[in-house]
C-alpha positions, 0 to 999 in steps of 0.5 A: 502463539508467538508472534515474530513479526507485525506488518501494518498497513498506512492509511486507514490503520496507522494514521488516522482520518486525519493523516496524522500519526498518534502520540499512541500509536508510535508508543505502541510501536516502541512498545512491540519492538522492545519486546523483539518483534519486527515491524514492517509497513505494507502499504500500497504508497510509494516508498518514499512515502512509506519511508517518511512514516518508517522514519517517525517510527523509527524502522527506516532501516527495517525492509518496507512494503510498498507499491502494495508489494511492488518494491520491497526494501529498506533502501530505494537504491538497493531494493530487496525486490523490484516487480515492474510492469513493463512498458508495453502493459504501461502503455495499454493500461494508460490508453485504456484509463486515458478513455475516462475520466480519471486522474492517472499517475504512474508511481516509480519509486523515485518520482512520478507522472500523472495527467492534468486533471480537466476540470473546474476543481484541479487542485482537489483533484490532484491531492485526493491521490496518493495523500502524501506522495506529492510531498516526498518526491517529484511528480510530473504532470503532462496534457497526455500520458499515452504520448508521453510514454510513447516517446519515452516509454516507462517501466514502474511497479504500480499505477494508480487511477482515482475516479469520480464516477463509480460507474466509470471505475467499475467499467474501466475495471471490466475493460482493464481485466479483459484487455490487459494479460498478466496484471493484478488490480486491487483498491486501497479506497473506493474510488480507486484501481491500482494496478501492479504486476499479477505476481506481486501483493502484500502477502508474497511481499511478506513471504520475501522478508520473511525468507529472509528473517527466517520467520515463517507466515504462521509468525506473522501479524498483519493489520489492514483496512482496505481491499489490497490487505486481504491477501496477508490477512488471510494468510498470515498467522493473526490477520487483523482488520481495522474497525472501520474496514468494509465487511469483506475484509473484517469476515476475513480478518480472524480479529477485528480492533478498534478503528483508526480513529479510536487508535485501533492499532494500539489496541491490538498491540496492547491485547495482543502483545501484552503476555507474550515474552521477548522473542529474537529474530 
């Protein structure tokens, strides 16, 4: 089979632990790129994250997943495709998530809003969200979302919630699933939900580019390491899991590499890219 298209998950795939982005992964990259394959990131973070690692693989002008497939472009002012909730299910997911103990933050692609976090260790508290995305735009922090969004309501692709209790995520899961129509909620950790439109993932993210590439998802390598990669791995042509993955997603992985922390990204490029020629999108 040949492959036209490798789309890759950030955090947990291409970065390792320690959020940094290897000498050899970004030559496994070139690598795959020299031989016609078009690369893509698919990831839940927000586009201006993605954008910055777009950037240190040089694919920033190529149409990046982000929002776990909320907004899809190359350009955050002119997306290829924008999914938002709207403001009325903004404002109930938040009142809802606002009864526990969680730090919120309603992700648009150009800037953010996140309640103040209530306890003794705030600034771990604020940076166990989103590893990166404080660093790349603004993020506004307010004593109450709920009456915030009130007096300016807001519409954005994702939302996320980070806990502290699993006990209290599993709940707030249970109540958000029943009190909320037309939402989708997936993890990219174990102490998270992240909350989307029910039409959009990852996997219909790779379907519009594909569309537009005329590459079909039988053409398509996607790797991931988390709950919100399942969809394209299982729908791709090679859906490929990190070694380190919950066994969840390696059962439905077709092919398993090497952790993030053993440059398990590298070692897929190399084993399965190595004999296949170069192809024209």
């Amino acid at each position: 089979m040949t492959y036209r298209l490798l789309a890759l998950d950030i955090d947990g795939t291409l970065l390792k632990t320690n959020h940094k982005l290897t000498k050899e992964t970004k030559e496994a990259i070139e690598y795959v790129r020299n031989k016609g394959v078009y690369v893509t990131l698919a990831t839940g973070r927000t586009y201006p994250s993605a954008r910055k690692v777009a950037k240190a693989l040089k694919i920033e002008d190529h149409e990046l997943i982000t929002h776990d497939g909320a907004f899809i472009g190359s350009s955050v002012e002119e997306p290829m495709f924008v999914r938002r909730l709207d403001s009325d299910r903004t404002y109930q997911v938040v009142d809802i998530l606002e009864n526990y103990h969680c730090h919120i933050r309603l992700l648009h692609e150009k800037y953010a809003l996140a309640n103040k976090i209530k306890q003794k260790n705030h600034l771990v508290a604020r940076m166990n969200m989103g590893v990166g995305d404080p660093l790349f735009y603004g993020v506004n922090f307010v004593d109450s979302l709920s009456h915030h969004i009130i007096d300016q309501p807001i519409t954005v692709p994702k939302i996320k919630a980070h806990f502290w209790n699993d006990i209290e995520r599993e709940d707030a899961l249970e109540e958000l699933e029943e009190a909320v129509p037309g939402i989708r909620l997936t993890s990219s950790d174990e102490s998270s939900i992240d909350i989307t439109d029910e039409t959009v993932s990852k996997a219909r993210g790779l379907q519009i580019i594909g569309q537009k590439l005329g590459i079909g998802l039988h053409e398509m390598v996607a790797v991931g390491s988390f709950d919100n990669d399942r969809d394209m791995i299982a729908q791709v042509g090679l859906g490929v899991a990190m070694g380190q993955a919950p066994a969840p997603l390696r059962e439905a992985a077709d092919w398993v590499t090497r952790s993030n922390d053993q440059n398990g990204v590298g070692y897929m490029v190399r084993e399965v890219f190595r004999k296949q020629l170069k192809v024209t999108i």
